[in-house]
C-alpha positions as CSV (number, residue, x, y, z in Angstrom):
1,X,-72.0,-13.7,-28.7
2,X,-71.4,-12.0,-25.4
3,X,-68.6,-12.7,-23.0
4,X,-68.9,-15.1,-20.1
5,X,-69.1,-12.6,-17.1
6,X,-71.3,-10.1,-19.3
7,X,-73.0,-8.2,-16.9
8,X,-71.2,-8.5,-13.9
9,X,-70.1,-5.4,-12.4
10,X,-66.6,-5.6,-9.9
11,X,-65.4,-2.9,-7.5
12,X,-61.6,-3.5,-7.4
13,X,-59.7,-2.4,-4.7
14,X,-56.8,-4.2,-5.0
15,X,-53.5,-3.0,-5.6
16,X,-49.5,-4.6,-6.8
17,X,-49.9,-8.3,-7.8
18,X,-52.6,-11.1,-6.1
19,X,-55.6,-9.0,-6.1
20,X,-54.9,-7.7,-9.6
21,X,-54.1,-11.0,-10.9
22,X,-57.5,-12.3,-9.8
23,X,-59.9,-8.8,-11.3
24,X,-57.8,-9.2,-14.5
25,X,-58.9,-12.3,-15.1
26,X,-62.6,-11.6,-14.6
27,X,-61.8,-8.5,-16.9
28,X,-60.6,-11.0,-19.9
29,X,-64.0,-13.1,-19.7
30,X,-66.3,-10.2,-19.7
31,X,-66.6,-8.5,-16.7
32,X,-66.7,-4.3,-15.9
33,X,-63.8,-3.8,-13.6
34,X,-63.7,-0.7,-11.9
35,X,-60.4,0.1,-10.1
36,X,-60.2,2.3,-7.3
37,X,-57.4,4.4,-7.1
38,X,-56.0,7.4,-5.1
39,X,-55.9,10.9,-6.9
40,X,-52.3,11.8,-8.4
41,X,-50.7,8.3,-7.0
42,X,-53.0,5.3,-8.2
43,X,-51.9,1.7,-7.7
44,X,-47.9,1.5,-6.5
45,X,-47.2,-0.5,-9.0
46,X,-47.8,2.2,-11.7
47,X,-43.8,3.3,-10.8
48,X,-42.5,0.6,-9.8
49,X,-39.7,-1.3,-11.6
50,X,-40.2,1.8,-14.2
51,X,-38.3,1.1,-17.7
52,X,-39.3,4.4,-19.3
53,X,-39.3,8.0,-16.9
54,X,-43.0,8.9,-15.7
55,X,-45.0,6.1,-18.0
56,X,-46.8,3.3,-16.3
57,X,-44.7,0.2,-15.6
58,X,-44.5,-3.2,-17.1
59,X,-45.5,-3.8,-13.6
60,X,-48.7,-2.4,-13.5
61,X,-49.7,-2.6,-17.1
62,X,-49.8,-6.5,-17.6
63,X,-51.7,-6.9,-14.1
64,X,-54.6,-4.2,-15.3
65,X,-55.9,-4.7,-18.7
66,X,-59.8,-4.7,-19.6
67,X,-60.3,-2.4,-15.8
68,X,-62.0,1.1,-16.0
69,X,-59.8,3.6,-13.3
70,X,-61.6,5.8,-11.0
71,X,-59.8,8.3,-8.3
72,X,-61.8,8.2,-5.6
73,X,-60.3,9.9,-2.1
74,X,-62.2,7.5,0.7
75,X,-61.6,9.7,3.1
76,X,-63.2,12.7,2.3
77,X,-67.0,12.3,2.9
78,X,-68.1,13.4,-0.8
79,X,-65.8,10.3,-1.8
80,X,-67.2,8.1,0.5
81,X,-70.4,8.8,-0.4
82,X,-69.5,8.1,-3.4
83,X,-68.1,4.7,-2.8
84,X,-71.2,3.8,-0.9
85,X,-73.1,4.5,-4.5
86,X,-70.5,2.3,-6.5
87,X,-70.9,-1.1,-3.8
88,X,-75.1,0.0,-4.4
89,X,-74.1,-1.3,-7.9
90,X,-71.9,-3.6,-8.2
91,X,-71.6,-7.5,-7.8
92,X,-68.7,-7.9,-6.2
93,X,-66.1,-5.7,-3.7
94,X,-62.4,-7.8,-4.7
95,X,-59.5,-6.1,-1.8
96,X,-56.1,-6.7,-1.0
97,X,-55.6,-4.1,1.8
98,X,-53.9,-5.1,5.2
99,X,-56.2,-6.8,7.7
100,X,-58.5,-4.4,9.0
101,X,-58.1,-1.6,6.2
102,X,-61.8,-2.0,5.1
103,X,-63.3,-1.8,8.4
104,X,-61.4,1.6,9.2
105,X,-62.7,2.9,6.3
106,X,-66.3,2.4,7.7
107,X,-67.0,-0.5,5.2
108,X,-67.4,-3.8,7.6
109,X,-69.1,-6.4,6.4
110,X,-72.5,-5.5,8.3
111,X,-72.4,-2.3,6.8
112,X,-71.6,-3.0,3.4
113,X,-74.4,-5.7,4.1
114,X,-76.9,-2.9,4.8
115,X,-76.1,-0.8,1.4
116,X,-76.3,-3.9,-0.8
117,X,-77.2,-7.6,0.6
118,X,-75.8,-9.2,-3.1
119,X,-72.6,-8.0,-2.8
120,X,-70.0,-10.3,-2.5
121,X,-67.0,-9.2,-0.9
122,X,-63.5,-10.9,-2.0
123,X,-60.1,-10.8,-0.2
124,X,-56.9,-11.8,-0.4
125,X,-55.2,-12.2,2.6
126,X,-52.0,-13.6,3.5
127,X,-52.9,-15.9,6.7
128,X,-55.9,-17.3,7.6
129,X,-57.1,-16.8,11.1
130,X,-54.5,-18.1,13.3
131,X,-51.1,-16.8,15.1
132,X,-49.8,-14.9,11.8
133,X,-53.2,-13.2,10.7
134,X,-51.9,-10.0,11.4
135,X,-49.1,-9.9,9.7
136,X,-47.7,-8.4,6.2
137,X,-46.8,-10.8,3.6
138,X,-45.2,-10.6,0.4
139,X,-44.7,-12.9,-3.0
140,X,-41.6,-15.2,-1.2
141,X,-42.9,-14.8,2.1
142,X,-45.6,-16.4,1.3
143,X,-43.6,-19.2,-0.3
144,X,-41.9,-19.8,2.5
145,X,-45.0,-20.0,5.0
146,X,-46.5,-22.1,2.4
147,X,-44.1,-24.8,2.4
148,X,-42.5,-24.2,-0.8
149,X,-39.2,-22.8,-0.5
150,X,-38.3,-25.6,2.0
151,X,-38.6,-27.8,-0.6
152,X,-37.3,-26.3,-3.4
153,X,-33.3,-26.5,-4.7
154,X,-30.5,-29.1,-4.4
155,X,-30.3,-31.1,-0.8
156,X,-27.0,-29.6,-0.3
157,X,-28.3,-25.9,-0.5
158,X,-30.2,-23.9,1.3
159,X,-34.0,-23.3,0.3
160,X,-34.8,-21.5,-2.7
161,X,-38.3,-19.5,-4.1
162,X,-39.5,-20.1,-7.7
163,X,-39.6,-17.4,-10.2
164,X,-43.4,-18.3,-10.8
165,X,-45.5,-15.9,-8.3
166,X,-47.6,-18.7,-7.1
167,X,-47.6,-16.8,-3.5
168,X,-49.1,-13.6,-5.5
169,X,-50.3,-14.9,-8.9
170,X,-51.7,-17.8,-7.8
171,X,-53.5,-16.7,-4.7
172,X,-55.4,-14.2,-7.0
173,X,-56.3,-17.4,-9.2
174,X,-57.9,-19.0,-6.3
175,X,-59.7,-16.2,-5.4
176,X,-61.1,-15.9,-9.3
177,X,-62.4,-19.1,-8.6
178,X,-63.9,-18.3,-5.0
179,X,-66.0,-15.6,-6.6
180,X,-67.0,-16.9,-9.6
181,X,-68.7,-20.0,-7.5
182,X,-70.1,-17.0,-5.2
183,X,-71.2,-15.9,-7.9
184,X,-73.1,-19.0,-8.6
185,X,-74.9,-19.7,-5.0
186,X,-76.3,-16.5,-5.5
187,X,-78.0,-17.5,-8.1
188,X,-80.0,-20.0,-5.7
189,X,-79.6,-17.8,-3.0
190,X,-80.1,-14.1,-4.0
191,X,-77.7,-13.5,-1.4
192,X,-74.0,-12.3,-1.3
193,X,-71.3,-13.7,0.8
194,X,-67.6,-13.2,1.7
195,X,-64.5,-15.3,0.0
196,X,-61.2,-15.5,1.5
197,X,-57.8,-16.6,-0.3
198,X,-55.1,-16.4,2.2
199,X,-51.6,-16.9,0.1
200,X,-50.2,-19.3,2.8
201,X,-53.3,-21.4,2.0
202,X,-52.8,-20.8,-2.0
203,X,-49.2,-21.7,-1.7
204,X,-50.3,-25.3,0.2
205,X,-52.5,-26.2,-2.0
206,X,-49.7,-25.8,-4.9
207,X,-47.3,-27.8,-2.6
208,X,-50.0,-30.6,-1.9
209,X,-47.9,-33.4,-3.3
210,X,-45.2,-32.2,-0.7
211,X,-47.5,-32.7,2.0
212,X,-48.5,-36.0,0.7
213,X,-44.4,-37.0,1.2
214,X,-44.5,-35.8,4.4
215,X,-46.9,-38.4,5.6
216,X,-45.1,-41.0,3.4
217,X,-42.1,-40.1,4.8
218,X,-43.2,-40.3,8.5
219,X,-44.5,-43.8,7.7
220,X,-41.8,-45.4,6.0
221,X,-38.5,-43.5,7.0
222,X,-37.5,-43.3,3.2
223,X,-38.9,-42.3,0.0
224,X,-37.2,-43.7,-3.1
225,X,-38.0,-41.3,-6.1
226,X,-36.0,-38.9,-4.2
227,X,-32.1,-38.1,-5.2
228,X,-31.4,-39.0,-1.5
229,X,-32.2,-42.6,-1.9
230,X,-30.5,-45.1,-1.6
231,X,-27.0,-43.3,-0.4
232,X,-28.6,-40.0,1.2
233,X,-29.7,-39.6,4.5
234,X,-33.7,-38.7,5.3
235,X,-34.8,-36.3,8.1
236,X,-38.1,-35.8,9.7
237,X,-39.4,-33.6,6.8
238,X,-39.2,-33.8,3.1
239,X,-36.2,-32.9,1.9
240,X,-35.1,-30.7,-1.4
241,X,-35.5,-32.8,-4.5
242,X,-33.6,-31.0,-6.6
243,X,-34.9,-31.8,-9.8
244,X,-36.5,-34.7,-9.4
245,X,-40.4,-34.5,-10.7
246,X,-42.2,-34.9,-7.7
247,X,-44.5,-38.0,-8.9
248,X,-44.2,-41.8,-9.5
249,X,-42.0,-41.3,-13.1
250,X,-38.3,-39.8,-12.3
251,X,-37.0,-36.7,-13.6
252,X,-34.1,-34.8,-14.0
253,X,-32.8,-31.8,-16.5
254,X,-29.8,-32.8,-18.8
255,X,-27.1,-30.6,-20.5
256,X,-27.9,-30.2,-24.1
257,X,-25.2,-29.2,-27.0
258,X,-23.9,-25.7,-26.1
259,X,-24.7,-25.8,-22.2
260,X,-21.3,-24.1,-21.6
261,X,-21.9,-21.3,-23.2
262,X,-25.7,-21.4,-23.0
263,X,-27.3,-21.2,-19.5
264,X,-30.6,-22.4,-21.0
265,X,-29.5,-25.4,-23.1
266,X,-31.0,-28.1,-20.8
267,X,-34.1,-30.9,-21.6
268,X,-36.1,-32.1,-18.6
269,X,-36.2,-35.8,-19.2
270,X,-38.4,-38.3,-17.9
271,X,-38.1,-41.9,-17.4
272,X,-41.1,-43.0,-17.9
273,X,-41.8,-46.9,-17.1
274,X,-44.0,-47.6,-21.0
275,X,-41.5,-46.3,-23.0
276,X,-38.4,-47.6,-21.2
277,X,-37.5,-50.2,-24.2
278,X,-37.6,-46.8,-26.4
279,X,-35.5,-45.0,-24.3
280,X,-33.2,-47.8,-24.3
281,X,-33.0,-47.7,-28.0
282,X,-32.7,-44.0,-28.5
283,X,-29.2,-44.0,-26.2
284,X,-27.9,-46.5,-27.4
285,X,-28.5,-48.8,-24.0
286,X,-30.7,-51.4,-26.1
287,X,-29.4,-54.7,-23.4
288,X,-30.7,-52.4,-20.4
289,X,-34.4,-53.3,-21.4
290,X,-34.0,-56.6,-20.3
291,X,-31.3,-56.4,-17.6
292,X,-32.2,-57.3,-13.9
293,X,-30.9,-54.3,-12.8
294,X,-32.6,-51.7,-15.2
295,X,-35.5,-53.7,-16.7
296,X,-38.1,-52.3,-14.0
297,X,-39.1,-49.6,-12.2
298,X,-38.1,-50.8,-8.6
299,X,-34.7,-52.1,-10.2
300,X,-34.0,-48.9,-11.7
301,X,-34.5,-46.4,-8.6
302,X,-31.2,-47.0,-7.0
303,X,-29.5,-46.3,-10.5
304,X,-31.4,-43.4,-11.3
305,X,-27.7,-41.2,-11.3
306,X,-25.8,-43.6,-13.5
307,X,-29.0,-43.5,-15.5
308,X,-29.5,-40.2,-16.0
309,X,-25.8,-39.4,-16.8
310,X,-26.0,-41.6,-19.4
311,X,-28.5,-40.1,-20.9
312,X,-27.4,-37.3,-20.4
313,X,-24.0,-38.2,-22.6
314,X,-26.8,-38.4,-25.7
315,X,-28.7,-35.4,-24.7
316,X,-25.3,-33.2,-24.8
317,X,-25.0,-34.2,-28.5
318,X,-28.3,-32.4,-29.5
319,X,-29.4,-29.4,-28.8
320,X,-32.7,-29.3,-26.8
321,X,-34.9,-28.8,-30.0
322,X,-33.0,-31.3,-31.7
323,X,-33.4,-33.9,-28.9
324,X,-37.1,-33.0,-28.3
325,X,-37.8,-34.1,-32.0
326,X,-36.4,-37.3,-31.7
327,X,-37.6,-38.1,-28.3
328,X,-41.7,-37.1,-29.0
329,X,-41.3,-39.2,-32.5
330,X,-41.2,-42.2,-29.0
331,X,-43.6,-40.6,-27.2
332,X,-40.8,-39.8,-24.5
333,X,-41.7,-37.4,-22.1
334,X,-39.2,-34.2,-22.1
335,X,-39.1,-30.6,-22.2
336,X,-36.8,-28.1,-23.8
337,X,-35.8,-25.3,-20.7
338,X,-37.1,-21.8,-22.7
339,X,-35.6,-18.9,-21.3
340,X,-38.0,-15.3,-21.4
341,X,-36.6,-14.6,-24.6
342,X,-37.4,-17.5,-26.2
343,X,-40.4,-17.6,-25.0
344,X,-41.2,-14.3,-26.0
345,X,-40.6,-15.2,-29.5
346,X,-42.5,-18.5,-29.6
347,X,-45.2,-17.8,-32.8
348,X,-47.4,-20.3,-31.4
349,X,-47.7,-18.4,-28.1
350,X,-48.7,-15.3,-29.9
351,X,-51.1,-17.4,-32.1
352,X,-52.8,-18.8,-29.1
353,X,-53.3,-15.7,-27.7
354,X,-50.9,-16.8,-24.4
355,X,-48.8,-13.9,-25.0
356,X,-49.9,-10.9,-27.0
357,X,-48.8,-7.2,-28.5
358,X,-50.8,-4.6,-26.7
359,X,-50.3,-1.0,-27.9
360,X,-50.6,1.7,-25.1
361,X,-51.1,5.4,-25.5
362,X,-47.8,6.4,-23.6
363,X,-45.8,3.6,-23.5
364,X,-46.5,2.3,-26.9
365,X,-46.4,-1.0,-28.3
366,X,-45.3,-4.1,-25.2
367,X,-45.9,-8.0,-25.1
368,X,-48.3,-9.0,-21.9
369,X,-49.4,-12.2,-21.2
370,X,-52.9,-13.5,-22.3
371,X,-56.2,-15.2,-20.7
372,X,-54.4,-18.6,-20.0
373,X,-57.7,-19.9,-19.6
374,X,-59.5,-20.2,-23.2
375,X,-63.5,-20.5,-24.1
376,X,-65.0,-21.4,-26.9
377,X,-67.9,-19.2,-27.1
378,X,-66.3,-16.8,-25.2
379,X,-63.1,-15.4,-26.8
380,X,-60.2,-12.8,-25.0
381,X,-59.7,-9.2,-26.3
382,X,-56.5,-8.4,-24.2
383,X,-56.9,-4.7,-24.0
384,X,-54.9,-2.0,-22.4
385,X,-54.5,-1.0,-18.7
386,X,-56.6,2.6,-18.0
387,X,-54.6,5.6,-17.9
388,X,-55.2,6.7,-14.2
389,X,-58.8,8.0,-13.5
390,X,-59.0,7.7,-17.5
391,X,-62.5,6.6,-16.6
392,X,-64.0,8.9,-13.6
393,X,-65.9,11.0,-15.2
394,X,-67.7,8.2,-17.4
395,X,-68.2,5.9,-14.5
396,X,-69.8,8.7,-12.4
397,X,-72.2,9.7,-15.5
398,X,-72.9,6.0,-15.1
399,X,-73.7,6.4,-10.8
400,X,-76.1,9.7,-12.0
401,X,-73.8,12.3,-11.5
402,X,-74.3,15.3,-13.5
403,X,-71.5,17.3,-15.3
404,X,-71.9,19.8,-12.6
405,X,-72.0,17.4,-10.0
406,X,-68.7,15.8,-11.2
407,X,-66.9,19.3,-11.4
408,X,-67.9,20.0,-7.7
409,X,-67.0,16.7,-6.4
410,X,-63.6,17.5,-8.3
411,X,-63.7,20.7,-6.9
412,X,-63.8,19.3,-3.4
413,X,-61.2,17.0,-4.0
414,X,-63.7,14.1,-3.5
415,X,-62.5,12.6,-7.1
């Protein structure tokens, strides 16, 4: 059986981390992604954050697998012609550049209209239009702009990014999704259409529940499944929650057995209302499933600290595996904190296909992230990021080129 995007053809000229993210993807269900890169440099990412001298990065290699490279120089008018054949056949045009970039390369939208009416051009941007359209964002910039980082850490800190590249990673998600439904209405339509993801956007619509407190908080002055209630003070915007699980069951991470010498021996444990009786039980707590002042969720809020600390004197006589056992035999919501390593080892993850061995010519065997996103009837290969311009000459064979055709086009420094 054939792959889900089987047939579709993208011209990706993205580059580093949200554009990639987003072509990758399509690569893993099916479709031919083409990669655009500049002769003797390629993407930026190919040396950055380099663990071994002169062999792509970790970097580039786990944001690139399933693509075909081209090296294509724009600005020499062989290559442009040559770009102008490659948007004649392809689906969709996926970019990253700064705003602007496309259009001073002589491929607006009108005239990239002209050369092929079906084509669908993608972009990640990182405003929308407004006051900050213009400007250059990065991973934690975006975070910040997105309403994030202001609400992430401890109330007494100042504001703090997440490790996970929602700015970057997840803006290229969104914009999978953008083209895929483009992809769609042109079925009903025959025609193509530009799709924006701006990472300030991408970023909001991570933090939505935040903006839900904000209008909560505005109402009512006070909101109680924070850590600031009932002896904190509230501002005029959410506030950090430290850990606190952002929803209508409270959370918090516990030390586990070892947490002094272990950075990563903590549970995230929830309190959830059902099994309170059997959380009761499990500490040792059994009267406070029918006391006053524990017995409900409402009586519970203000005592979520002494709570949680004493929990957290059973939690640090397990370790976190050993805990998570007992607790899921109760149906009690928790987490064991897995560090990179772990994770890395996890045989289930590999089994799954979440993380996987690739083997690659120069740098050898690596692990890489898989297609977090599995289909039944259509299965991911994970296979290697190109070599740069590995693919040129086959991809121009492909446009009608002939051998000596190629060989001048290299000669003229064109490719």
């Amino acid at each position: 059986m054939g792959k889900a995007l089987d047939g579709v053809r993208i011209l990706d000229f993205t580059h580093v981390q949200s554009g990639p993210t987003c072509t990758q993807l399509l690569a893993w269900f099916g479709a031919d992604v083409i990669k655009v890169e500049r002769a003797g440099a390629g993407d930026i990412t190919r040396e950055q954050l380099r663990d071994i001298p002169d062999v792509d990065s970790l970097y580039f290699t786990m944001l690139n697998h399933n693509k075909r490279s081209v090296t294509i120089d724009t600005k020499n008018p062989e290559g442009k012609q040559v770009l102008e054949a490659l948007i004649q056949k392809c689906d969709v045009l996926v970019e990253n550049f700064a705003p602007g970039a496309l259009d001073r390369m002589g491929f607006t939208w009108a005239r990239i209209q002209e050369l092929n009416p079906r084509m669908i051009v993608a972009s990640v941007k990182g405003f929308g239009p407004g006051p900050y359209e213009d400007c250059k964002v990065y991973e934690n910039v975006a975070q910040c702009a997105g309403g994030a980082a202001s609400t992430t850490g401890f109330d007494d800190g100042p504001p703090v990014v997440t490790g996970a590249q929602i700015g970057d990673s997840g803006t290229g998600l969104h914009l999978a999704l953008g083209i895929v439904t483009a992809l769609y209405q042109r079925t009903q339509t025959g025609r193509g259409q530009r799709v924006l993801a701006a990472m300030q956007d991408g970023v909001l619509n991570l933090c939505r529940v935040k903006l839900r407190d904000q209008q909560r908080l505005e109402r009512t002055g006070v909101m109680k499944e924070y850590p600031q209630y009932p002896n904190g003070k509230f501002g005029e915007a959410v506030p950090r929650a430290g850990n606190a699980s952002g929803g209508g069951q409270p959370g918090w991470i516990l030390k586990c057995k070892g947490w002094e010498t272990d950075p990563n021996a903590y549970i995230y444990f929830i309190t959830q209302a059902p099994v309170w009786a059997k959380i009761c039980n499990v500490i040792g707590k059994e009267e406070w499933a029918t006391d006053p002042d524990y017995a409900t969720p409402a009586a519970r809020l203000p005592r979520l600290k002494d709570i949680f600390a004493e929990v957290e004197r059973w939690t640090m006589t397990k370790t976190k595996f050993e805990a998570m056992q007992i607790l899921n035999k109760y149906d009690i919501p928790c987490g064991p904190i897995l560090s990179m390593k772990e994770i890395a080892e996890e045989p289930s993850l590999r089994k799954t296909g979440t993380i996987v061995e690739v083997d690659h010519p120069t740098r050898g065997k690596y692990l890489t992230v898989g297609n977090p996103i599995k289909l039944s009837d259509s299965p991911t290969e994970v296979k290697r990021s190109p070599l740069l311009g590995e693919h040129t000459d086959e991809v121009m064979a492909e446009l009608g080129y002939s051998p000596e055709q190629i060989s001048a086009l290299r000669t003229a420094g064109a490719i």
